[in-house]
C-alpha positions as CSV (number, residue, x, y, z in Angstrom):
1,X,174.7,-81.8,-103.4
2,X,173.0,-80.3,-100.3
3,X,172.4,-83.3,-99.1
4,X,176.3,-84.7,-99.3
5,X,177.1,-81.3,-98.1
6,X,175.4,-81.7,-95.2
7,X,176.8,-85.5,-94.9
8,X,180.1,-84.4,-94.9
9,X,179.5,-82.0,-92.3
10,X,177.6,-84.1,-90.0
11,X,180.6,-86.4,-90.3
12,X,183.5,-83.8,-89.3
13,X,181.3,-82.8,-86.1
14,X,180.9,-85.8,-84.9
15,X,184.4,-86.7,-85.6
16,X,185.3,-83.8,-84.1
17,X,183.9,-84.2,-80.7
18,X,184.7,-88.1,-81.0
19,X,188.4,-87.0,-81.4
20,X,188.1,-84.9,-78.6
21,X,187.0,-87.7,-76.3
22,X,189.7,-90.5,-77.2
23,X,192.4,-87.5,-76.5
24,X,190.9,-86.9,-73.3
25,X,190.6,-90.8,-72.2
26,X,194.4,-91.0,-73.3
27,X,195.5,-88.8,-71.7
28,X,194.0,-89.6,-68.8
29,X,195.4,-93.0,-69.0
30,X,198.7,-91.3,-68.9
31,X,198.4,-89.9,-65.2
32,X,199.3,-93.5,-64.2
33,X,202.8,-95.0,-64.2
34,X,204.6,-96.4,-67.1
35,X,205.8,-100.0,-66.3
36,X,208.2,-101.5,-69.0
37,X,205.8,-104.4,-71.4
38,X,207.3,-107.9,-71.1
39,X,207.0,-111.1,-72.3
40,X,206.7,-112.7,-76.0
41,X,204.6,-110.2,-78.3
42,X,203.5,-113.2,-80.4
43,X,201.4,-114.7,-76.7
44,X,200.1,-111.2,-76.3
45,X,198.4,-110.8,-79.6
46,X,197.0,-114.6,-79.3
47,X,195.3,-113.4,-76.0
48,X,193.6,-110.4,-78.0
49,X,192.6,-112.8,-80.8
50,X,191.8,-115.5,-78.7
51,X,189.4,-113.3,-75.3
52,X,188.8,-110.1,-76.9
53,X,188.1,-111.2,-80.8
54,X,187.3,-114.6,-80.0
55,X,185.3,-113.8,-77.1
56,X,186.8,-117.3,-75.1
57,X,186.1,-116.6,-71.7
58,X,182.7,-115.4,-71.9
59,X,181.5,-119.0,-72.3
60,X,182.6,-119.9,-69.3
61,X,178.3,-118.9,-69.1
62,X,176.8,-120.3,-72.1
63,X,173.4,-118.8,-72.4
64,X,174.4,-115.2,-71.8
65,X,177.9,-115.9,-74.1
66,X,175.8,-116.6,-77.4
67,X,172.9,-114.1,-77.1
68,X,176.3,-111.3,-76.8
69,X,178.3,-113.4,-79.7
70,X,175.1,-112.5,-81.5
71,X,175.5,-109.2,-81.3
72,X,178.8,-108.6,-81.1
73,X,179.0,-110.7,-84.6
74,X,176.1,-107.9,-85.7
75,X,178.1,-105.3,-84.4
76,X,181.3,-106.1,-86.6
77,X,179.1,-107.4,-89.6
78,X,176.5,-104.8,-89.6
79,X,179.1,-102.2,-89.4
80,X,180.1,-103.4,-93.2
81,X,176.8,-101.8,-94.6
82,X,177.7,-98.8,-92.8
83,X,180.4,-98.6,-95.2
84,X,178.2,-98.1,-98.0
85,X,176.3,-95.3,-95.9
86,X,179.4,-93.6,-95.7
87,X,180.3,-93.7,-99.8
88,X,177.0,-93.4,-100.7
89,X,176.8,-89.9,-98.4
90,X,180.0,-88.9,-99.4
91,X,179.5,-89.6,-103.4
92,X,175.6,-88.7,-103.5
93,X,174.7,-92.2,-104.5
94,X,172.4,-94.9,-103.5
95,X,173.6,-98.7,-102.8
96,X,176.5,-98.3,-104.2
97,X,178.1,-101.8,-104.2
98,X,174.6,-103.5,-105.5
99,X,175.6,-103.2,-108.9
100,X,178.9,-104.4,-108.6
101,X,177.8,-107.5,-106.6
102,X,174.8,-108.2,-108.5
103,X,172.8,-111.4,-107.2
104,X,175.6,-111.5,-103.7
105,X,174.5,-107.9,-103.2
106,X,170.8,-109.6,-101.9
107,X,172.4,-112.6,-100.0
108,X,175.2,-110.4,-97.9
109,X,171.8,-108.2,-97.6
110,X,169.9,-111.2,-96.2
111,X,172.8,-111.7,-94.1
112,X,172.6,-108.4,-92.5
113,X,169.1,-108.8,-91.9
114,X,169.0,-112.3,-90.3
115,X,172.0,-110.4,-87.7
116,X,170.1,-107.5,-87.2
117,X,167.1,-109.7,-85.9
118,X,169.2,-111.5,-84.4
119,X,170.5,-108.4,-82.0
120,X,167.0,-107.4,-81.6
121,X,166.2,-110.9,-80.3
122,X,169.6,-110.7,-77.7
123,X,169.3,-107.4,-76.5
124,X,165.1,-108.3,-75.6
125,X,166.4,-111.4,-74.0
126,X,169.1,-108.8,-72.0
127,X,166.3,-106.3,-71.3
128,X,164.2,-109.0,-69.5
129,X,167.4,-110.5,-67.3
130,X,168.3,-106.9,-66.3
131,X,165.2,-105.4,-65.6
132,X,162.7,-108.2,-65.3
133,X,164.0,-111.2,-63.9
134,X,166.6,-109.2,-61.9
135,X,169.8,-111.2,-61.9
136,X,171.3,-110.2,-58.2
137,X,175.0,-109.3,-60.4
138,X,173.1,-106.3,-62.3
139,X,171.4,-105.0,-58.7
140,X,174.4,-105.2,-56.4
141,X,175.1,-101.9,-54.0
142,X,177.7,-100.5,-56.9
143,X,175.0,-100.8,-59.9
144,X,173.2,-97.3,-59.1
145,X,170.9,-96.4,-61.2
146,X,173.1,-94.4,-63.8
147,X,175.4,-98.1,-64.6
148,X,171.6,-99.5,-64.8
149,X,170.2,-96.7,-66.9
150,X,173.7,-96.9,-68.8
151,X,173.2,-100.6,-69.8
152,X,169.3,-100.3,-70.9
153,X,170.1,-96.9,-73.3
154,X,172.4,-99.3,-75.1
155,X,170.4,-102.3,-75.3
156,X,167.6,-100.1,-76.5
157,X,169.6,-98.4,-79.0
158,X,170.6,-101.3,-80.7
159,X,167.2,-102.1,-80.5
160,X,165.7,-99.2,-82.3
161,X,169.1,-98.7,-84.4
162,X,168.2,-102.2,-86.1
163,X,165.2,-101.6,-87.0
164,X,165.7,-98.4,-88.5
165,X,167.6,-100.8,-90.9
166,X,164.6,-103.2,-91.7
167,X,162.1,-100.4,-92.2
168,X,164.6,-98.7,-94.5
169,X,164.9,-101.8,-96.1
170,X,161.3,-102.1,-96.5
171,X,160.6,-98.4,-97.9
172,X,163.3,-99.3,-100.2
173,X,161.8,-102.5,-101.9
174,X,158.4,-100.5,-102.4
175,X,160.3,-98.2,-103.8
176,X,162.2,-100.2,-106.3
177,X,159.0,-101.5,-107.4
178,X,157.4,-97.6,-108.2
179,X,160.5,-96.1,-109.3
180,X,163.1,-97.3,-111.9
181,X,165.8,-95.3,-110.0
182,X,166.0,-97.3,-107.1
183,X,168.6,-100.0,-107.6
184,X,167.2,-103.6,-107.4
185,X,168.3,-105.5,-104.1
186,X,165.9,-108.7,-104.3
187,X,163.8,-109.7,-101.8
188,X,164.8,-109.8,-98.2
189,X,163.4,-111.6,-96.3
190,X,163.2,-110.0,-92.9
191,X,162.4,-106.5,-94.3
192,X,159.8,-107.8,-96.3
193,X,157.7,-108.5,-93.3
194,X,157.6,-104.2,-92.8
195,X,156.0,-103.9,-96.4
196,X,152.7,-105.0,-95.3
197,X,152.8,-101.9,-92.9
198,X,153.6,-99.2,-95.4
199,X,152.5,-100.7,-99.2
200,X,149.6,-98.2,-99.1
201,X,151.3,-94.8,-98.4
202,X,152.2,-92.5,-100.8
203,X,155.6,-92.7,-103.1
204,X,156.7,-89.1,-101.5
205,X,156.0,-90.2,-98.0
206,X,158.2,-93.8,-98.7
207,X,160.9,-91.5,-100.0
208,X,161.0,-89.5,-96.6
209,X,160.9,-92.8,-94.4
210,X,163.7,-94.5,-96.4
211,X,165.4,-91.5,-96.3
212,X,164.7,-90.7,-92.4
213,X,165.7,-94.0,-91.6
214,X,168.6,-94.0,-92.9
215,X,169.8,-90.7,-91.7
216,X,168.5,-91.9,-88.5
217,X,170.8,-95.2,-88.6
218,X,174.2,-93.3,-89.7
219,X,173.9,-90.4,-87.4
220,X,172.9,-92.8,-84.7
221,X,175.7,-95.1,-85.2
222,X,177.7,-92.0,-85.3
223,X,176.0,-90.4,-82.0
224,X,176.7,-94.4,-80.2
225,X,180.8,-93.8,-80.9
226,X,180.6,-91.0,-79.0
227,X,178.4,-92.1,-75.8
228,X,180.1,-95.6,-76.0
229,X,183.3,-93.2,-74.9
230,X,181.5,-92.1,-71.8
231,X,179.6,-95.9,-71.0
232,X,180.8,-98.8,-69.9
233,X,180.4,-100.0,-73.1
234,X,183.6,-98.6,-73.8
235,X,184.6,-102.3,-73.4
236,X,183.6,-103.0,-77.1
237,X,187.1,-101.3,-78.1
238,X,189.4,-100.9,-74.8
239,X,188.5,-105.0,-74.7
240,X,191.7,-105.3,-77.2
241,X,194.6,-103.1,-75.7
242,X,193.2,-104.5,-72.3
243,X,193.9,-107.9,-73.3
244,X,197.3,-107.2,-75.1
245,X,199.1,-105.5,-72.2
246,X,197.3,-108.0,-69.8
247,X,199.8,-109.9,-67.7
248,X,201.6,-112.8,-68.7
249,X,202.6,-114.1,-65.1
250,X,200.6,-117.2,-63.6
251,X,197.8,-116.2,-62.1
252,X,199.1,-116.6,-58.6
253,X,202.1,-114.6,-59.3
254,X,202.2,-111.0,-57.2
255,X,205.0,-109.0,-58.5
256,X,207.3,-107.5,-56.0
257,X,209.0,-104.0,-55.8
258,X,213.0,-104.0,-56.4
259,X,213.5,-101.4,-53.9
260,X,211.3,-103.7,-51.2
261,X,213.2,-107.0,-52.7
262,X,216.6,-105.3,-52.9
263,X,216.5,-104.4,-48.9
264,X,215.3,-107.5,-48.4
265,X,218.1,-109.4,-49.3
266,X,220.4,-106.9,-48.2
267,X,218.1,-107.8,-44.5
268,X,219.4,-111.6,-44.9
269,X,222.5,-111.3,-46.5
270,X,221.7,-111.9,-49.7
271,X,223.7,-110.2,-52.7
272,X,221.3,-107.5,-53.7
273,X,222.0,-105.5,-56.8
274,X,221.5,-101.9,-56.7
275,X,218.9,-99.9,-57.3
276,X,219.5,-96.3,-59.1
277,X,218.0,-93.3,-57.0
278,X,215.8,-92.4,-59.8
279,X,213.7,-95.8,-59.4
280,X,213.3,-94.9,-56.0
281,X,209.7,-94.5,-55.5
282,X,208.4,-91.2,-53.6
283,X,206.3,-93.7,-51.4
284,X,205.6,-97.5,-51.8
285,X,201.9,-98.8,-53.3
286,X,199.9,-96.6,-54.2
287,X,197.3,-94.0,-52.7
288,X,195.6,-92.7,-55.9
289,X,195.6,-93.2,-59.3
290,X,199.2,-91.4,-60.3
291,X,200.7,-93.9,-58.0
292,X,199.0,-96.9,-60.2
293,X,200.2,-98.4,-63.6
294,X,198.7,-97.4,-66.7
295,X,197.8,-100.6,-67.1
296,X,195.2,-101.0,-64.6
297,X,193.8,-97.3,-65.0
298,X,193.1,-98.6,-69.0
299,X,191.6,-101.9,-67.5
300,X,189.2,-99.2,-65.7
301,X,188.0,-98.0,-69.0
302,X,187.9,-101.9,-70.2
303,X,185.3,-103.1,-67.5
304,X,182.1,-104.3,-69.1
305,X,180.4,-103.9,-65.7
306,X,179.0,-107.4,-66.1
307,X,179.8,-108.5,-62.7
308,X,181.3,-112.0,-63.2
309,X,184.3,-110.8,-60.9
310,X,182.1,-110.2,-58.1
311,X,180.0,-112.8,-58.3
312,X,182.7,-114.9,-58.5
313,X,184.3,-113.4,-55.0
314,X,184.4,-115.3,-52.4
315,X,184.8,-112.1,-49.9
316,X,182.0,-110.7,-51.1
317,X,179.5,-113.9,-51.4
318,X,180.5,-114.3,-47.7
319,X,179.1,-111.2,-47.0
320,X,181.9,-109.0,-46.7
321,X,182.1,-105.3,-48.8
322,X,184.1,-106.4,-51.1
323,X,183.4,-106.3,-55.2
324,X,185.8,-106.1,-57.5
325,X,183.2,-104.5,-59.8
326,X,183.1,-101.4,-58.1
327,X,187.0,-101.6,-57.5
328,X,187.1,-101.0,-61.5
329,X,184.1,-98.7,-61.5
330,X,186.0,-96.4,-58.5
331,X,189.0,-96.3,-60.3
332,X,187.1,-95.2,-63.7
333,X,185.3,-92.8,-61.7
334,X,188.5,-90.9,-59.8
335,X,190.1,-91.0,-63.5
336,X,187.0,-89.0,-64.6
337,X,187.1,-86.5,-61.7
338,X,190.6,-86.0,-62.4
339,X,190.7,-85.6,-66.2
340,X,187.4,-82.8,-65.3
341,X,189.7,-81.3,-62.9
342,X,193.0,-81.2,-65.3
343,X,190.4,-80.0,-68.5
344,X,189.1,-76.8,-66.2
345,X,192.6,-76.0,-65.4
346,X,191.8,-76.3,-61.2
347,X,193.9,-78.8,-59.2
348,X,193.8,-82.1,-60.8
349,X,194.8,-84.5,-58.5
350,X,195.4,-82.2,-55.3
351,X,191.7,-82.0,-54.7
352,X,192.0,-82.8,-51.5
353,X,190.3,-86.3,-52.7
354,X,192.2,-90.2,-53.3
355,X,191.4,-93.1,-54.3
356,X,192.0,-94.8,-51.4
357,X,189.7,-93.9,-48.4
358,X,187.3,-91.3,-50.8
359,X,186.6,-93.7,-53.2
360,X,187.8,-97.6,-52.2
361,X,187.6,-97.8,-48.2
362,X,190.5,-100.2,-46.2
363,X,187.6,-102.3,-45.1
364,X,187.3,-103.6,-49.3
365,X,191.3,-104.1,-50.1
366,X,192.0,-106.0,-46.8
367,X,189.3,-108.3,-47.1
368,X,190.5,-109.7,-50.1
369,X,191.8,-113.2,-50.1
370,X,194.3,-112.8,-53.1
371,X,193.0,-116.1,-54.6
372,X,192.6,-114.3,-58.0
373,X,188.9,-115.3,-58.6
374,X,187.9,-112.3,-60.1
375,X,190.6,-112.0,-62.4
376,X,190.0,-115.5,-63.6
377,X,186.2,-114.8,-64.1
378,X,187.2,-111.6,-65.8
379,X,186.0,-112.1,-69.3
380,X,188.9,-109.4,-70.8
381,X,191.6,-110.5,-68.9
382,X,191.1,-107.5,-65.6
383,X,193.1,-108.0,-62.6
384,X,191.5,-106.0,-59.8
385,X,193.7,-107.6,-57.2
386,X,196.8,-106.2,-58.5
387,X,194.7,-102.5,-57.8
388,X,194.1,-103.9,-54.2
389,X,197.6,-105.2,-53.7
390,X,199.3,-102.0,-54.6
391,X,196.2,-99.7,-52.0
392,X,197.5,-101.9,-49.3
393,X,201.3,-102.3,-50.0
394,X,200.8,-98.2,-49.5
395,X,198.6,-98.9,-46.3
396,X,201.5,-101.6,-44.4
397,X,204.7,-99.6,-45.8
398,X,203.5,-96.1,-46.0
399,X,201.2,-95.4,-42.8
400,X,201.6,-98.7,-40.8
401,X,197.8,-98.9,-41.0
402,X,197.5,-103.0,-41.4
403,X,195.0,-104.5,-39.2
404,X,196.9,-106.0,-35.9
405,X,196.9,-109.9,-37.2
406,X,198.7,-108.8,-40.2
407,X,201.3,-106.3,-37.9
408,X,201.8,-109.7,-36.0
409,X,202.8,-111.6,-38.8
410,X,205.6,-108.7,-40.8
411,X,207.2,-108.4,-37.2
412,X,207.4,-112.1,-36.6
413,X,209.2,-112.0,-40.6
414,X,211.3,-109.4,-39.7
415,X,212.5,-110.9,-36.3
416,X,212.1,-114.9,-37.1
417,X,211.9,-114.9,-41.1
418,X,208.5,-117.2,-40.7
419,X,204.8,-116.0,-39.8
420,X,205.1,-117.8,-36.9
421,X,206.3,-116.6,-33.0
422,X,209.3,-118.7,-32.5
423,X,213.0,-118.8,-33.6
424,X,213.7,-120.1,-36.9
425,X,216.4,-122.5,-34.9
426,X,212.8,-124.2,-33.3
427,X,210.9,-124.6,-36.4
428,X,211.4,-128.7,-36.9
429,X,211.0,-129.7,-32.4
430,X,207.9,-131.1,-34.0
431,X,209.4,-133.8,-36.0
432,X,211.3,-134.8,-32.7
433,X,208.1,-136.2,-31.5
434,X,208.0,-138.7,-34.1
């Protein structure tokens, strides 16, 4: 009874301050704009299944893509014998299900096992590319040494969180063998290699290292959900919504705004329909992350980090500052500092700070090329261009701070309609040469 007692409050604390911190990253969230979800629902929930279950676009890199299918299929698999942690906590039992499945009780256990090496085997192999062999996208200027130290606590808690499992495992099948009480499980495999290791210490001690072990794997599972919530490997659950409310358009497609396009057409006398005063924007793009759809500030807390966007850039593998990685990781980081500032009741977003210029300098957003690399290398479907778009939409309309070449080109459309310095009545003499 103590013992479920203390279960049961171990699982409303942790709950409690899990809670706590999905409230906090939703509301947060909700500082950005709401923009109106389009398109088919039945296409939006075939991207989730298809990138974010499915995991489709992370074989675009094959080697890396199966060492994470392994263990994001240990993850979700795994997670199924944490069930029977929970009901066996709650209820005061042990292995609850094994009598129910009988002989399948020791396969899905095998199962388990075979996964749970099978992690330990990926997240090694991880270790080694990250910290051995040095793979340029995990050491770039943005990867500081908390998003490296971030990505190493994980790897080596899933490490030490697996085989927690096998040497519970292993205490357990001594066990079964020395006391009648413990309920049979057949041999597994995996586990059994541990027995070797503990076969000669004492019944009492075996009890306290099953028993350790497995308070050691539900309370670390339980102490993961909550630091998952402050890493980057938030991913594992924003990766869903991410890739529901991602957009539907082509990727070349760069939405306009009705007020721009409505005086636009009113410019060339086009019949424009009216826009109501209340969709009249205060200012046009965006300057921080109030002035930025909700959308992109939940693709923030979706980045995995794993730099395929950047590597993929063709600004930035030409040597220029721009990475779309640290777009997403500035973005995440002013939603933080403002969700601080909201929770300790001081100034939220009028900290004298913005995302543009404190965090994301005019030097990254105008020296992207818009050719949507990185959101096509994005394995759960993040567009940083359309973040970039709307920072310098706010730096051409708002402060008439585009570099010269571009100021060239808007006057030459307002005064010619073309990006070119001549009338629009000269635009074919060059056909009259042939």
């Amino acid at each position: 009874m103590i013992q479920q007692l203390l279960f049961v409050l171990t699982l409303l604390v942790f709950g409690y301050f899990l809670r706590r911190r999905i409230l906090q990253i939703r509301n947060t969230i909700r500082l950005g704009r709401q923009v109106p979800v389009t398109g088919p629902v039945a296409q939006r929930l075939r991207n989730m299944l298809l990138v974010a279950f499915g995991q489709k676009k992370m074989f675009a890199r094959f080697i890396p893509a199966f060492l994470h299918l392994l263990i994001y299929i240990g993850f979700i698999v795994i997670n199924l014998e944490v069930l029977e942690f929970v009901i066996d906590g709650l209820a005061g039992t042990h292995r609850i299900f094994a009598p129910f499945l009988g002989s399948l009780y020791s396969v899905l256990m095998n199962v388990f096992e075979f996964l749970a090496v099978g992690v330990l085997v990926a997240c090694a192999v991880f270790l080694v590319r990250r910290n051995v062999l040095r793979l340029p996208r995990f050491w770039s200027a943005e990867m500081t040494s908390w998003p490296r130290l971030d990505a190493n606590i994980i790897l080596i808690t899933e490490m030490v969180l697996m085989l927690a499992i096998l040497k519970m495992n292993a205490a357990d099948q001594i066990l079964q063998q020395r006391d009648a009480h413990y309920t049979p499980t057949g041999k597994l495999f995996f586990s059994s290699l541990f027995i070797p290791l503990l076969e000669d210490y004492s019944t009492p001690f075996l009890i306290f290292v099953e028993r350790f072990a497995w308070w050691f794997h539900i309370t670390g599972i339980l102490g993961f959900a909550i630091y998952i919530t402050y890493s980057k490997h938030l991913h594992i659950f924003m990766a869903f919504p991410n890739t529901y409310y991602a957009r539907l358009e082509p990727a070349g497609y760069i939405s306009n705004m009705p007020v721009v396009t409505r005086e636009v057409k009113t410019m060339l006398g086009l019949q424009a329909e009216g826009t109501p005063a209340e969709d009249v924007p205060a200012h046009f793009g965006a300057k921080d992350i109030n002035d930025l759809p909700r959308t992109s500030l939940m693709a923030a807390y979706a980045c995995t980090e794993c730099g395929r966007c950047t590597s993929e850039c063709p600004a930035n593998l030409t040597g220029k500052k721009l990475s779309p990685r640290k777009i997403m990781m500035d973005v995440r980081d002013r939603l933080e500092e403002a969700g601080r500032n909201l929770r300790a009741g001081t100034k939220g977003l009028d900290d004298g700070k913005t995302l543009l210029d404190h965090y994301i300098t005019r030097e990254e957003i105008n020296a992207c090329t818009t050719c949507n690399a990185c959101a096509e290398a994005c394995p759960v479907l993040i567009n940083p261009m359309e973040i970039i778009i709307e920072l310098r939409r706010y730096v051409a309309m708002e402060e008439s701070g585009a570099p010269p070449a571009w100021n060239a080109m808007f006057q030459n459309l307002e005064t010619n309609f073309a990006p070119w310095k001549f009338p629009a009545a000269d635009r074919f003499n060059w056909a009259k040469e042939n």
